[in-house]
N, C-alpha and C positions, 0 to 999 in steps of 0.2 A: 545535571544530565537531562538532556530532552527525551522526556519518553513517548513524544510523536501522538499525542491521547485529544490533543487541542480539537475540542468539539464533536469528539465521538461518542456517542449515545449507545451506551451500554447499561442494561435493566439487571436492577440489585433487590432480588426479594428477601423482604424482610429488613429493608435499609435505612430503615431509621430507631433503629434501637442494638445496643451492643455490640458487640461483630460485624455486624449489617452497616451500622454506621459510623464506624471505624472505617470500613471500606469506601462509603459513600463519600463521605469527607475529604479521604486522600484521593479517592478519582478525580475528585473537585480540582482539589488543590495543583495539580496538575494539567488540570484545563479539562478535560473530562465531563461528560455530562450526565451525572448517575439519574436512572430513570427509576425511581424509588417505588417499590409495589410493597403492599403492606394495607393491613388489616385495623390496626389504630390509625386513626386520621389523626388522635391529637401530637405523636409523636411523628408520625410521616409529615404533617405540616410544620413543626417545629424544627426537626430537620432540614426542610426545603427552604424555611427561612434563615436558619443559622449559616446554609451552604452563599443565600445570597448576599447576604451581609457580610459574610468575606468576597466575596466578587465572582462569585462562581455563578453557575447556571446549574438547575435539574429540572426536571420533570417528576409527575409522580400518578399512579392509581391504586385507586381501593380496591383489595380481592380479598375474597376468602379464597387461599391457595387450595385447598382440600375440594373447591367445586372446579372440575374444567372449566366449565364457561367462563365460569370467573377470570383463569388462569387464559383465555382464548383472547377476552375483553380486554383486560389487562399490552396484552402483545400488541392489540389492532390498535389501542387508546395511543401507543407507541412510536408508533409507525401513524397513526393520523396526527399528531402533533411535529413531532423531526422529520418524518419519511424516509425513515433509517435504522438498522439498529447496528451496531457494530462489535458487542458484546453482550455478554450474558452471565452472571454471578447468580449461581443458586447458591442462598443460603438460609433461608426460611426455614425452623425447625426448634423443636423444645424437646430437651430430656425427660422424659414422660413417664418411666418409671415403669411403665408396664412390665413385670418379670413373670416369670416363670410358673411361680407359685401361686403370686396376687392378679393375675390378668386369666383375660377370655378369650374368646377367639374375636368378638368384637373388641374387645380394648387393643389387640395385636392390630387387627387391620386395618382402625382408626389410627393407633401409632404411625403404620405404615404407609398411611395416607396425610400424616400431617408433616411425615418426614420425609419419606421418597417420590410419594406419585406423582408431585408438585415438579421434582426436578426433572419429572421426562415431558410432562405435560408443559413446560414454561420452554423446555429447547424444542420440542416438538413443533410449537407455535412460532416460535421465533427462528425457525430453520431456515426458512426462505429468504429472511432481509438478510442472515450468516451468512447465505450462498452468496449474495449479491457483494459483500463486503467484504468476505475472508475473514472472517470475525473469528473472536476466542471465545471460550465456553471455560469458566471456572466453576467448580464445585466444590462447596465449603463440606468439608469431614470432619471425622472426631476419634480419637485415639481409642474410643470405647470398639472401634472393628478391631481395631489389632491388640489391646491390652483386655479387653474384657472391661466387668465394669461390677458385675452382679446386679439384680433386681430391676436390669433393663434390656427386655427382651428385643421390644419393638424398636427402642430407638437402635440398638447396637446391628439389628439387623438391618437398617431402613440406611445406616452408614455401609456396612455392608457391601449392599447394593449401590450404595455413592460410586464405593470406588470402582467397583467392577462396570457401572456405565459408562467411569471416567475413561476406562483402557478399551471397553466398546463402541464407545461415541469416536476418540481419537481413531478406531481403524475404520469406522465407517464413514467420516468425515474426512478423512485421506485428499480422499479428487477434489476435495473443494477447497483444500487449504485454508481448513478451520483446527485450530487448534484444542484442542481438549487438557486440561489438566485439575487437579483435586490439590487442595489445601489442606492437612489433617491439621485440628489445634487440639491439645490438652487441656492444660490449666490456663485459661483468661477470663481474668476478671471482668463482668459485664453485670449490669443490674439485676438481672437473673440470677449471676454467681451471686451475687449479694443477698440477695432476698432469699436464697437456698440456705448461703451460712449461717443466715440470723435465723433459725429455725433450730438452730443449735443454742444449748445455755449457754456453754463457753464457745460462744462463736469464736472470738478473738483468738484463743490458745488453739481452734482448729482448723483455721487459717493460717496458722504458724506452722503447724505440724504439714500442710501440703506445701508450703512454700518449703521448706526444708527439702522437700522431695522433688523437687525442681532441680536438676544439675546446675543450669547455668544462671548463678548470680542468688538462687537461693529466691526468685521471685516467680511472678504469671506475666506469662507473656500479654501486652497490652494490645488493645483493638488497633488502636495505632499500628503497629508493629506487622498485625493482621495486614491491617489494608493496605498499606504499602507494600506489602508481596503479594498481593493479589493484584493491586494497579501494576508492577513489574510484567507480572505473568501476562495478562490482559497484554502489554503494552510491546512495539516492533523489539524491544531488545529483548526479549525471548522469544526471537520470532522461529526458532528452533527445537523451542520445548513442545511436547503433546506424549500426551498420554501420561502423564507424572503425578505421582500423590508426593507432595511435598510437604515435609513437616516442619512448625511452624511452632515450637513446643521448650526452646529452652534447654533438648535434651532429654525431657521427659521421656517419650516411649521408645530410643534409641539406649540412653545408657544405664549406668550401670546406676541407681537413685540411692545407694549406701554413699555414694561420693559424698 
């Protein structure tokens, strides 16, 4: 299937590591030109070379997402290299832990700034070339808005807020025929998930025990899997969907996990 993406430049934060570059990859792989922003140079460069050595094209800049300018820099660095943008994947973000009991009002507003103020600050900046283009707006989620999670205030909130901008952005982006939609994922495996389990003694038997709670197949959904419904949604054969949190989960915070 042609999903029509051949040399459209769309900016993926946080797109070279996990989810990020799960995404990144499959944009590629489809002719796509992921515009990689991100904060490690040795992983954002490591992915922009992995993307060309399969024959693909990207772009890339360094932000710290948590500073506007940054996230301002990043847009224009975008748009002065392609002189276009035609999509936009916020995904940038780490479960931080800040809960209820152990957190501050500084540790909440830093949560909330390294999880949500990025996502309106990076569409904000990149609204203009969307107008120009009719472009899409994906926003990556997390089941911890709608399952809960415990001892994660800030990030559960900062999701929250994902999706309620995802159903706000789609009605104010209406006349431009810009599409808005959310990704929620649950359980995927990504280097982050890894380095969290191994924090456990019996990391191995607790990795088992979530995979069991997975419905479908009894596994975690893979970044892979990820990015190829986010390149879909992005791409003219959803050119119908807006406004939609779409779960991307295995079954997870849909059914019934005694299955």
């Amino acid at each position: 299937m042609d999903l029509k993406l051949k040399d459209k430049v769309i900016i993926v934060t946080g797109g070279s590591s996990g989810i990020g570059k799960g995404i990144s990859i499959s944009l590629a792989k489809e002719g796509a030109i992921p515009y990689i922003v991100g904060r490690n140079k040795t992983n954002v460069m490591a992915t922009v070379s992995e993307i060309e050595k399969q024959g693909g094209q990207s772009g890339y800049a360094f932000a710290e997402l948590t500073k506007p300018k940054e996230c301002e820099n990043a847009v224009a660095e975008c748009i002065a290299r392609f002189g276009r943008i035609e999509g936009l994947v916020n995904n940038a973000g780490v479960n931080d832990s800040i809960g209820l009991e152990n957190g501050s009002y500084e540790d909440f507003m830093t949560s909330i700034h390294r999880n949500l103020t990025h996502y309106y600050m990076m569409a904000h900046y990149a609204l203009p070339e969307l107008k120009k283009s009719k472009g899409a707006i994906l926003n990556i989620g997390s089941k911890a808005s709608f399952t809960g999670q415990g001892g994660t205030s800030g990030y559960a909130a900062a999701n929250g807020g994902r999706n309620a901008l995802t159903r706000e952005w789609a009605v104010e982006l209406l006349p431009y025929a810009i599409r808005v939609n959310a990704l929620i994922v649950a359980e995927c495996y990504t280097p982050l998930y890894e380095r969290w389990i191994n924090t456990f003694d019996n990391s191995e038997e607790r990795l088992q025990e979530i995979n069991k709670r997975i419905p479908f197949e009894n596994r975690m959904t893979t970044t892979e899997e990820i990015g190829d419904m986010v390149t879909f949604l992005l791409s003219e054969k959803s050119s119908h969907t807006t406004g939609q949190l779409i779960f991307v989960d295995g079954g997870y915070t849909h059914l019934d996990r005694s299955l």
